[in-house]
C-alpha positions in Angstrom: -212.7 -26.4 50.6 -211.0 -24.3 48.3 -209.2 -20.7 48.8 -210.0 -19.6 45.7 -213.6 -17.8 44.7 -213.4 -17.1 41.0 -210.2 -17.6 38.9 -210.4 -16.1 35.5 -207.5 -16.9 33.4 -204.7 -15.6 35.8 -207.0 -12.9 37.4 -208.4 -14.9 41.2 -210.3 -13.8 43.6 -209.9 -15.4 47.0 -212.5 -15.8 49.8 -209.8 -14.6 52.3 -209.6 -11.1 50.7 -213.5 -11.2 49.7 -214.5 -11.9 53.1 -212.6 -9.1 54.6 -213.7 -6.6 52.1 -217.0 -7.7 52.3 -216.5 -7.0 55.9 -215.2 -3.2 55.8 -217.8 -2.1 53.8 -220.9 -3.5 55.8 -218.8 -2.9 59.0 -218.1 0.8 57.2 -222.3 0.8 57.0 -222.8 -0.3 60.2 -220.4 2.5 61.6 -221.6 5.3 59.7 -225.3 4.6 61.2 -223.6 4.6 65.0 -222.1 7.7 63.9 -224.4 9.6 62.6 -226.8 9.0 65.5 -223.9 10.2 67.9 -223.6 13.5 65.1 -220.5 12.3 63.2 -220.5 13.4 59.4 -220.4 9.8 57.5 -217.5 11.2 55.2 -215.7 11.4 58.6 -216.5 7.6 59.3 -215.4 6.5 56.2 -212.0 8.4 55.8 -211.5 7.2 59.6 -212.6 3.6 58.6 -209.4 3.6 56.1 -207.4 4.7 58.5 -208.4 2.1 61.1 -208.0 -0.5 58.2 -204.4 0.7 57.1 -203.4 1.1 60.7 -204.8 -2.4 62.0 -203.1 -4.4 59.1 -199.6 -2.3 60.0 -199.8 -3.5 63.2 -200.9 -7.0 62.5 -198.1 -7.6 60.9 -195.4 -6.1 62.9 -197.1 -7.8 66.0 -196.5 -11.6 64.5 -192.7 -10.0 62.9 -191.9 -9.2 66.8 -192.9 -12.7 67.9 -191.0 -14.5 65.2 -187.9 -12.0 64.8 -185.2 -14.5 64.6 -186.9 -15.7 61.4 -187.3 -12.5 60.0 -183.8 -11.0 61.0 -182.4 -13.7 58.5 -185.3 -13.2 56.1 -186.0 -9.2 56.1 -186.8 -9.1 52.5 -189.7 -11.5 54.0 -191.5 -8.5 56.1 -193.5 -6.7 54.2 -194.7 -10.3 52.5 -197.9 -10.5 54.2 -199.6 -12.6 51.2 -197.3 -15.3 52.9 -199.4 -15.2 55.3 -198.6 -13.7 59.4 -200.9 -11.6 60.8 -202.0 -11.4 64.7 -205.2 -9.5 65.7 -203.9 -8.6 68.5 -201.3 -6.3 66.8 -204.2 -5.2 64.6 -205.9 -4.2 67.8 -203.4 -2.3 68.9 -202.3 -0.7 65.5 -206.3 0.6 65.0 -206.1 2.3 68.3 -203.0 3.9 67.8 -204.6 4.6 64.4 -207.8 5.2 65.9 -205.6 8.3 68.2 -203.9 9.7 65.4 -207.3 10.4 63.6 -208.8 11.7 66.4 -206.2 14.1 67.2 -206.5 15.5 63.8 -210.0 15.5 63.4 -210.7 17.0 66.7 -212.9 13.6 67.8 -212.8 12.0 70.8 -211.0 8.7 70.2 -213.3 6.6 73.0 -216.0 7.9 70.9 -214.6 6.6 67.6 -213.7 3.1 69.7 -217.5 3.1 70.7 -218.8 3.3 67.2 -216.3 0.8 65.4 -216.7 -1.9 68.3 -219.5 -3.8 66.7 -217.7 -3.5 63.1 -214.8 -4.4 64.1 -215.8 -8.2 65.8 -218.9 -8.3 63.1 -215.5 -8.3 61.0 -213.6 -10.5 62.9 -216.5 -12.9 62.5 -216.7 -12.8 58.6 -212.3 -13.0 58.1 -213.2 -16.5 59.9 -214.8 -17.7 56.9 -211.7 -16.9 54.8 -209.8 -18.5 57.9 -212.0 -21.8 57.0 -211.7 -22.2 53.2 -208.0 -21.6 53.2 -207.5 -24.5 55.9 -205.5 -22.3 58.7 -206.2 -21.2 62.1 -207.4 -24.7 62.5 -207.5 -26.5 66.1 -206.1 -29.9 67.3 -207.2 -33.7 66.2 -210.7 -33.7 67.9 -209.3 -36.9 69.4 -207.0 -35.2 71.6 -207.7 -35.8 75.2 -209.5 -32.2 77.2 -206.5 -32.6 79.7 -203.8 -32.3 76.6 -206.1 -29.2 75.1 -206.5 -27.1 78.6 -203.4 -27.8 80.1 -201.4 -26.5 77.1 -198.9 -29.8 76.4 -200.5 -30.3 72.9 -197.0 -30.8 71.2 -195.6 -33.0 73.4 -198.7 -35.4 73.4 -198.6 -35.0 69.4 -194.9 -36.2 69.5 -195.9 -39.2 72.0 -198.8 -40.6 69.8 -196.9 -40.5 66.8 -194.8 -43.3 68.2 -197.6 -45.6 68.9 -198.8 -47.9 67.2 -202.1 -48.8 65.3 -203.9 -50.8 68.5 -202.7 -47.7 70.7 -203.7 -45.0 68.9 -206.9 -46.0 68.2 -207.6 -46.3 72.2 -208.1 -42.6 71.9 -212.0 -41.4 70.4 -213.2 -38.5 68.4 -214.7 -36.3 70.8 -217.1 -34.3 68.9 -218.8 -35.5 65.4 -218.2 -31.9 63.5 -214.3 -32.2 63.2 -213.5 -31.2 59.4 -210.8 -33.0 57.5 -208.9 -30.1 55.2 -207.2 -30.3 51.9 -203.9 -32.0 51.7 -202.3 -28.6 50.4 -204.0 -26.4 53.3 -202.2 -25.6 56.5 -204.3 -28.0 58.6 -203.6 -30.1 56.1 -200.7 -30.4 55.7 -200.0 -30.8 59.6 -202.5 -32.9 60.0 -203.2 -35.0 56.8 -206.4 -37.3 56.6 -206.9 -36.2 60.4 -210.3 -34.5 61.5 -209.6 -31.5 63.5 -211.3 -28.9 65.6 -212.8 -26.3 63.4 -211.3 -23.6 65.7 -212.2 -20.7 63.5 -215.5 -21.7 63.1 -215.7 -21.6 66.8 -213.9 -17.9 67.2 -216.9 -17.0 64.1 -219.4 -18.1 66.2 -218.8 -16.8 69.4 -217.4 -13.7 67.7 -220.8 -12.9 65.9 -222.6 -13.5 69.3 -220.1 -10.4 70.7 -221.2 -8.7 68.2 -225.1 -9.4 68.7 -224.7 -8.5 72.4 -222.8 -5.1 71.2 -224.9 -3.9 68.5 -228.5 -4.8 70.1 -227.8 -4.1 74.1 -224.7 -2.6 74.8 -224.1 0.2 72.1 -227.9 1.5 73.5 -226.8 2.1 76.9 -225.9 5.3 78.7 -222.2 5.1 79.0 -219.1 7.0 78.8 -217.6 7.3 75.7 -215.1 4.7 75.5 -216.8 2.0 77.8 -218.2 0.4 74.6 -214.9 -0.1 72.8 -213.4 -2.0 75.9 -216.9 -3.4 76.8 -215.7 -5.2 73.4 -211.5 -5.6 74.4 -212.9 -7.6 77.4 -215.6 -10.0 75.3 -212.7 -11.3 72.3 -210.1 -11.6 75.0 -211.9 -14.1 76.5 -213.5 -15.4 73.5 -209.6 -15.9 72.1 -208.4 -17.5 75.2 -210.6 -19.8 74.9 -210.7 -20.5 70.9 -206.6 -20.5 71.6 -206.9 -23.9 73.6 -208.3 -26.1 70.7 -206.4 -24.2 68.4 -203.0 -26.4 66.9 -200.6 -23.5 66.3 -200.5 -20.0 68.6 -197.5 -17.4 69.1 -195.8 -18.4 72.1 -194.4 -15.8 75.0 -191.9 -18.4 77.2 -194.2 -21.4 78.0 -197.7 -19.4 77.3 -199.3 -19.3 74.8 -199.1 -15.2 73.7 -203.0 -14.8 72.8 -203.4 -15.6 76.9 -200.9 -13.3 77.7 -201.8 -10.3 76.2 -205.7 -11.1 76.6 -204.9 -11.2 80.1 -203.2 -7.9 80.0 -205.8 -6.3 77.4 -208.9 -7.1 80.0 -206.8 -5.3 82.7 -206.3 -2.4 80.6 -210.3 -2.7 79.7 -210.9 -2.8 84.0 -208.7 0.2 84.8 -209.7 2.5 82.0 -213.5 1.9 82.7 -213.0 2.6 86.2 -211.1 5.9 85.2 -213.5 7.1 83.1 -216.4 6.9 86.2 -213.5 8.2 89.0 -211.5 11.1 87.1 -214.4 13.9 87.2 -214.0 13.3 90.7 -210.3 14.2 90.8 
């Protein structure tokens, strides 16, 4: 594994940026062919798939500054430094909706109707990042011989802290649990944590589950006869529960207290999806 696509004298391209280009402009396709069967002008899908991007990487960022604000209260200079790495999806949800409101407002454009379209992009997207995710050694999971109690039950840490203190004959008492761990680079995050040490591929398992979402979106869902909107959270409720469970295996997660924050705000993000579905079918009523 290696970050880094094509290096030409100093110039490098690296498979985290290429993936998520390569994402935006077949996920910019893929939109302008929803649109266009629901009579949006494409030039309208593109200028709004720009502003979804600019938005979504705004609020990315500020998300995962909120959650580690001590650290950047000392370190503000550190912020805008997102090639350091720190981005949340979560945050990048929410900054593409607010995005995705602004844009409608202006345009005149229902914003459910916008969230319908760019639903399949966005997790087809979500799905390719992953790949960048995977060469660069991050968003990786726990030693796949850490016990299913330890993983579901959250105590990862503390059990990391405990086995470093046994010995050989005791540590070797605990088994690999599945045969497709993946041992990263010593310089990569998982790494680096985790040296010589196979772990879960956790973003392999958020790419595949993610690119089922979007199967089930673009081939059955997008087809049916809903309100506008009911698509985009149809979406908001299948990757909160696809990064609840990815966030178990996973090594490193922002915390909120003692939870893990990907739980939290999942949790609160498939309310919101409940409640705004059942508005949409109740308010002509009212």
């Amino acid at each position: 594994m290696n970050p880094v696509f094509l290096r030409i004298g100093n110039f490098e391209i690296r498979y985290y940026g290429l993936m998520y280009a390569i994402a935006f402009f077949i996920g910019t396709e893929l939109a302008k062919r929803d649109g266009k069967r629901k009579g949006l002008d494409p030039s309208l899908i593109e200028n709004y798939a720009i502003i979804a991007m600019i938005s979504g990487l705004i609020g990315g960022r500020l998300y995962y500054v909120l959650f580690n604000l001590p650290y950047y209260l000392g370190h503000p200079l550190e912020i805008p430094a997102v090639w350091h790495g720190g981005m949340a999806i979560h945050g990048g949800i929410l900054g593409g909706v607010l995005g995705t409101y602004i844009f409608g407002k202006r345009h005149g454009v229902s914003m459910w109707k916008l969230g319908d379209i760019v639903a399949a992009p966005f997790i087809f997207g979500q799905a390719i990042g992953r790949i960048g995710n995977f060469m660069n050694g991050e968003v990786h999971g726990v030693p796949t011989f850490t016990p299913l109690k330890v993983i579901f039950t959250n105590s990862f840490p503390k059990w990391w802290s405990y086995y470093q203190t046994l010995g050989i004959q005791a540590q070797m008492k605990f088994k690999e649990l599945v045969p497709w761990g993946v041992v990263f680079p010593p310089d990569s995050p998982a790494g680096t944590e985790f040296p010589n040490v196979a772990v879960h591929p956790a973003m392999l398992y958020e790419l595949i589950l993610n690119f089922i979402a979007f199967l089930s979106i673009w081939f059955y869902f997008r087809h049916k006869k809903y309100k506008d909107g009911v698509v985009w959270f149809i979406y908001i409720i299948e990757y909160s529960l696809i990064r609840s469970f990815v966030s178990f295996f996973r090594a490193e997660d922002l915390m909120f207290f003692n939870m893990r924050a990907p739980h939290f705000i999942s949790i609160l993000m498939i309310l919101w999806a409940i409640i705004s579905i059942k508005y949409f079918y109740t308010k002509k009523d009212r």
